[in-house]
DOGUPA-600072 format. One record per residue (C-alpha): z, x, y; residue number from 1; residue in one letter. Coordinates in Angstrom, 2 decimals. Layout:
<sites>
<site><pz>Z</pz><px>X</px><py>Y</py><nr>NUM</nr><rest>A</rest></site>
...
</sites>
This chain:
<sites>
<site><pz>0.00</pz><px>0.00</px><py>0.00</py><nr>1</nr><rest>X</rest></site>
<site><pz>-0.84</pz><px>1.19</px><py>3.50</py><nr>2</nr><rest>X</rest></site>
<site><pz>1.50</pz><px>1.99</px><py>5.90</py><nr>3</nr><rest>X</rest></site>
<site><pz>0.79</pz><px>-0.69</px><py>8.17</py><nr>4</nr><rest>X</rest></site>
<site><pz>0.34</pz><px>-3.15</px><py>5.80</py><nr>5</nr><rest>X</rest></site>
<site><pz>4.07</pz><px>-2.46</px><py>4.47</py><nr>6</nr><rest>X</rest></site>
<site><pz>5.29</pz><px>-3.02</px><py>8.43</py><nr>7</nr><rest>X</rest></site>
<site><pz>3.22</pz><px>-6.01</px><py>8.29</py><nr>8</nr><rest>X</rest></site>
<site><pz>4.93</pz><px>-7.37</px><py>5.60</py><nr>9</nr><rest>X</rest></site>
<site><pz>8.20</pz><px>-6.48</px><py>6.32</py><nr>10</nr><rest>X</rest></site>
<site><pz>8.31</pz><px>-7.71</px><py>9.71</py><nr>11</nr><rest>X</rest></site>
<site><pz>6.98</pz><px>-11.40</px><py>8.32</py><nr>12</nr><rest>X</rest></site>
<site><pz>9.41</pz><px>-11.21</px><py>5.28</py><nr>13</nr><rest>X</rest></site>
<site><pz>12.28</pz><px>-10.89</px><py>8.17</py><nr>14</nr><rest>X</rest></site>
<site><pz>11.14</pz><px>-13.36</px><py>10.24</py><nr>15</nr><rest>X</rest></site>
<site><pz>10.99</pz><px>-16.03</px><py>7.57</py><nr>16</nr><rest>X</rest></site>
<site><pz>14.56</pz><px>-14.85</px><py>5.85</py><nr>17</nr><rest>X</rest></site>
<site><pz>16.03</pz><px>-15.12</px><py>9.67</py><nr>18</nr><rest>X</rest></site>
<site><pz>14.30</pz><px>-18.99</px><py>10.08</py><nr>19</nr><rest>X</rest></site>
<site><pz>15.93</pz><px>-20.27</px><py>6.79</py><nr>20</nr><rest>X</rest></site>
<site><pz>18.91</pz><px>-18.55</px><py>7.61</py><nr>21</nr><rest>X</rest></site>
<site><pz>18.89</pz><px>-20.44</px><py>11.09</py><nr>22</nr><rest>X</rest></site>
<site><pz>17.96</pz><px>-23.70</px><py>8.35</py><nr>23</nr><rest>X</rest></site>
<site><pz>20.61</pz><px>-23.52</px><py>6.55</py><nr>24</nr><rest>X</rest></site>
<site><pz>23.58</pz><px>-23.17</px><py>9.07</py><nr>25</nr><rest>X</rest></site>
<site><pz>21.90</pz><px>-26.49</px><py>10.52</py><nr>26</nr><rest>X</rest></site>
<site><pz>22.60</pz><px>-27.91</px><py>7.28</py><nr>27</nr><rest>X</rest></site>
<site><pz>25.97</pz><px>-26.62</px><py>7.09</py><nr>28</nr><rest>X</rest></site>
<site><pz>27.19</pz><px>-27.75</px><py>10.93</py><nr>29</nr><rest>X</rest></site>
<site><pz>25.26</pz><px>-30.49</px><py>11.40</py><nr>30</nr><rest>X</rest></site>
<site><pz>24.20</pz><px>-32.65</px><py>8.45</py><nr>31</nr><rest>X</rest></site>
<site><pz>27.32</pz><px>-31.60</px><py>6.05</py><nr>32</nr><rest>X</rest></site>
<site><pz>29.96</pz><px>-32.59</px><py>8.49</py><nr>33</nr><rest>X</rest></site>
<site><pz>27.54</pz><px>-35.85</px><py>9.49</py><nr>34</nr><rest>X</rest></site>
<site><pz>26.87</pz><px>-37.35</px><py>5.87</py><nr>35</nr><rest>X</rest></site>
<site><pz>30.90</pz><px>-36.96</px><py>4.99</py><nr>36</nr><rest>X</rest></site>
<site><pz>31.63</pz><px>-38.76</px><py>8.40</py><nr>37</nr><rest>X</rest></site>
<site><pz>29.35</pz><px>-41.34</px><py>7.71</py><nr>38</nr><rest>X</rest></site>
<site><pz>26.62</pz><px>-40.78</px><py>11.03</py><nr>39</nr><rest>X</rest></site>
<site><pz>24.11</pz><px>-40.14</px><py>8.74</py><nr>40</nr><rest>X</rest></site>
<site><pz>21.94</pz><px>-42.86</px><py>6.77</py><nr>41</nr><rest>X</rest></site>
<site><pz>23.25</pz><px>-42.79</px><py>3.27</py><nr>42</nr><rest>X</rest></site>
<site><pz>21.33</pz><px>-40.15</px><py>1.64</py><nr>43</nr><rest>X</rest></site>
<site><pz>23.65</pz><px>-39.88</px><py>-1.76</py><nr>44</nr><rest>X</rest></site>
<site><pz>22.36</pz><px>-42.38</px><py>-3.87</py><nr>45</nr><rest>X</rest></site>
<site><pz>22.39</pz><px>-40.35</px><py>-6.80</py><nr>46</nr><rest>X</rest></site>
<site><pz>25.60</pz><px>-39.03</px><py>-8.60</py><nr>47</nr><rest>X</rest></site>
<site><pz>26.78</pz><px>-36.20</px><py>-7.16</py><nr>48</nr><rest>X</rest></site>
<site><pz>29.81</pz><px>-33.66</px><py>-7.21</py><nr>49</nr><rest>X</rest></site>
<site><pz>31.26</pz><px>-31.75</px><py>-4.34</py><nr>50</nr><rest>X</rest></site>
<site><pz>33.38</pz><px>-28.78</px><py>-5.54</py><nr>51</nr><rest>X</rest></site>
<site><pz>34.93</pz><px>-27.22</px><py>-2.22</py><nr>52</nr><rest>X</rest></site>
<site><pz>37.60</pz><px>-24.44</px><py>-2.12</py><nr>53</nr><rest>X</rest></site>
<site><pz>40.73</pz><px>-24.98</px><py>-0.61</py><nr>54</nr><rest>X</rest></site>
<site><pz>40.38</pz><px>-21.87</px><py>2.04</py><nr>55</nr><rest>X</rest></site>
<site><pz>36.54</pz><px>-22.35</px><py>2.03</py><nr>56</nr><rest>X</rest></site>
<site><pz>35.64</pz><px>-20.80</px><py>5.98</py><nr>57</nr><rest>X</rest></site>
<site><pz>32.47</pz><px>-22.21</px><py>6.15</py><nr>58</nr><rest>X</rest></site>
<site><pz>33.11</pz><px>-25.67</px><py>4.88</py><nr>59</nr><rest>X</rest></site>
<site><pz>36.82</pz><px>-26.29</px><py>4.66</py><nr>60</nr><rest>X</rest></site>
<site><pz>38.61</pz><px>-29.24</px><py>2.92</py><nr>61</nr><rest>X</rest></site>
<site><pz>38.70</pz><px>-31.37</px><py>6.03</py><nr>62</nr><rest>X</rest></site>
<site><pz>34.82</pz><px>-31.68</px><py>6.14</py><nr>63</nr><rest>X</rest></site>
<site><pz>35.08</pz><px>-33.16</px><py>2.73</py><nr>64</nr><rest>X</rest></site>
<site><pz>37.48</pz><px>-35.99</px><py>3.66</py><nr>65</nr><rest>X</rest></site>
<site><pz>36.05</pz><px>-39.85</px><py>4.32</py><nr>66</nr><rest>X</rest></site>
<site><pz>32.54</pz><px>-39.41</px><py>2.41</py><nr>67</nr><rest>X</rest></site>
<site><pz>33.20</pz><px>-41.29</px><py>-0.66</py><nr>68</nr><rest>X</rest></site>
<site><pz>32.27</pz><px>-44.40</px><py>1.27</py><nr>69</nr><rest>X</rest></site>
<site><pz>29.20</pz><px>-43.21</px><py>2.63</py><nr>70</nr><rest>X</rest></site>
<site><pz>27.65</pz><px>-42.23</px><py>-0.78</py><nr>71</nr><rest>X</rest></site>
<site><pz>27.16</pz><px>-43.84</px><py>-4.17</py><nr>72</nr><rest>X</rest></site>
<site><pz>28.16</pz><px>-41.67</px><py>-7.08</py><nr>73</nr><rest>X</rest></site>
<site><pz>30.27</pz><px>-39.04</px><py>-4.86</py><nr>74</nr><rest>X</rest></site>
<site><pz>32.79</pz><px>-36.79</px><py>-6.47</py><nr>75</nr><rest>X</rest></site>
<site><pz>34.55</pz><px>-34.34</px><py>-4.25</py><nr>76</nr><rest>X</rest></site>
<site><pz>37.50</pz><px>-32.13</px><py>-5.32</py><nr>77</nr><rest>X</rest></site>
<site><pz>38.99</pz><px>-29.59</px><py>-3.56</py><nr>78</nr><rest>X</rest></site>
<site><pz>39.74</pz><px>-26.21</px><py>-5.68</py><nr>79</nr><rest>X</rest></site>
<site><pz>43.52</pz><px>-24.93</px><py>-4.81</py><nr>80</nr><rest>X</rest></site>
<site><pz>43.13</pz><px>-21.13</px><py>-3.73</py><nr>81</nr><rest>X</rest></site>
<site><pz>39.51</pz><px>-20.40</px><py>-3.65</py><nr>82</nr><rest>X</rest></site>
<site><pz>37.39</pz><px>-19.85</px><py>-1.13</py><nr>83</nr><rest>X</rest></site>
<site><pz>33.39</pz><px>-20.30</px><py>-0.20</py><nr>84</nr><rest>X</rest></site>
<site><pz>31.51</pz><px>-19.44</px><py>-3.45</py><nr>85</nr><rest>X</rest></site>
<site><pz>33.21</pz><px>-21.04</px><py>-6.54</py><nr>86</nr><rest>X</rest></site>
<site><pz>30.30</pz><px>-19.38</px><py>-9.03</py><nr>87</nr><rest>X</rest></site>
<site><pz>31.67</pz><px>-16.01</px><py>-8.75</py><nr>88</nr><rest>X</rest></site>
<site><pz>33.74</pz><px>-14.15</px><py>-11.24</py><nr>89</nr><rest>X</rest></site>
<site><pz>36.84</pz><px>-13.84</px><py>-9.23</py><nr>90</nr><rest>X</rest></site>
<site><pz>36.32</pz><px>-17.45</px><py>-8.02</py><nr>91</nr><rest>X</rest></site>
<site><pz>36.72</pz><px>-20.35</px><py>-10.54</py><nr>92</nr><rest>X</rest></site>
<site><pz>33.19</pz><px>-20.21</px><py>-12.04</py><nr>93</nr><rest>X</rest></site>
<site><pz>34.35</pz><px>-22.34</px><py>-15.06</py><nr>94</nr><rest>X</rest></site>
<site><pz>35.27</pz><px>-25.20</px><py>-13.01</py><nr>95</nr><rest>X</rest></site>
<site><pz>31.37</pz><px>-24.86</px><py>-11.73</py><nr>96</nr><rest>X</rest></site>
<site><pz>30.24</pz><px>-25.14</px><py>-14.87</py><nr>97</nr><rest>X</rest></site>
<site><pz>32.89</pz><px>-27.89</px><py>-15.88</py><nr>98</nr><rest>X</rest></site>
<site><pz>32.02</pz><px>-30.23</px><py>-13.53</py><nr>99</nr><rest>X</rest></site>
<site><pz>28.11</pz><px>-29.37</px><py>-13.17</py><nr>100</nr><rest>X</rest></site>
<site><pz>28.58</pz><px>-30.39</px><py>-17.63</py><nr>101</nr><rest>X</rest></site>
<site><pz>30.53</pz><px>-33.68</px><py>-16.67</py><nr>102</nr><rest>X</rest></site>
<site><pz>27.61</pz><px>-34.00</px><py>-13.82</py><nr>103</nr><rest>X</rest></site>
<site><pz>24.81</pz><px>-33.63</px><py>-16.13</py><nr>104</nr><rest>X</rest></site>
<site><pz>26.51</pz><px>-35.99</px><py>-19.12</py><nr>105</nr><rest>X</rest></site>
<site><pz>27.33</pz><px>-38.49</px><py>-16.48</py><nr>106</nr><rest>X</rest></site>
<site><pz>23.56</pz><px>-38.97</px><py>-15.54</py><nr>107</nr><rest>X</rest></site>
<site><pz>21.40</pz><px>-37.79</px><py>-18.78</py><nr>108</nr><rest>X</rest></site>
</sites>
């Protein structure tokens, strides 16, 4: 590969990882906190399961309150002592895989 072909690329692969970046933490401020508190149209209709840590800094426990009512099928439980990313070893990665068996039972 050229030289300036690899710049080319690089430079495009940023800018796209920096826009879904930018996606995502829309997702997480706006439309998270929104479909819990209700604003949004009701965009659950399928069953679902929330599994959010207790001392979760980007979505804590109080963003999960209220949005049973505003979604059929909604689960959420709140995981005593863990944090953000639940999947990971020193996280509780078998309650992941717990609920996302109970999930999949519940609607196969």
């Amino acid at each position: 590969m050229r030289e300036a072909d690899l710049a080319e690329f690089t430079e495009a692969a940023q800018a796209s990882a920096h826009a879904g970046q930018a996606m995502f933490w829309q997702y997480v401020v706006r439309d998270i906190p929104a479909g819990f508190r209700g604003t949004r149209r009701r965009g659950l209709a399928v069953p679902t399961l929330v599994l959010g840590g207790e001392h979760d800094p980007v979505i804590p426990p109080v963003l999960l309150r209220g949005g049973d009512p505003n979604a059929d099928g909604l689960t959420v439980r709140v995981v005593p002592g863990a944090r953000h990313h639940l999947y990971e070893e020193r996280q509780r990665p078998e309650l992941v895989a717990e609920g996302l068996r109970k999930l999949i039972a519940r609607t196969g």
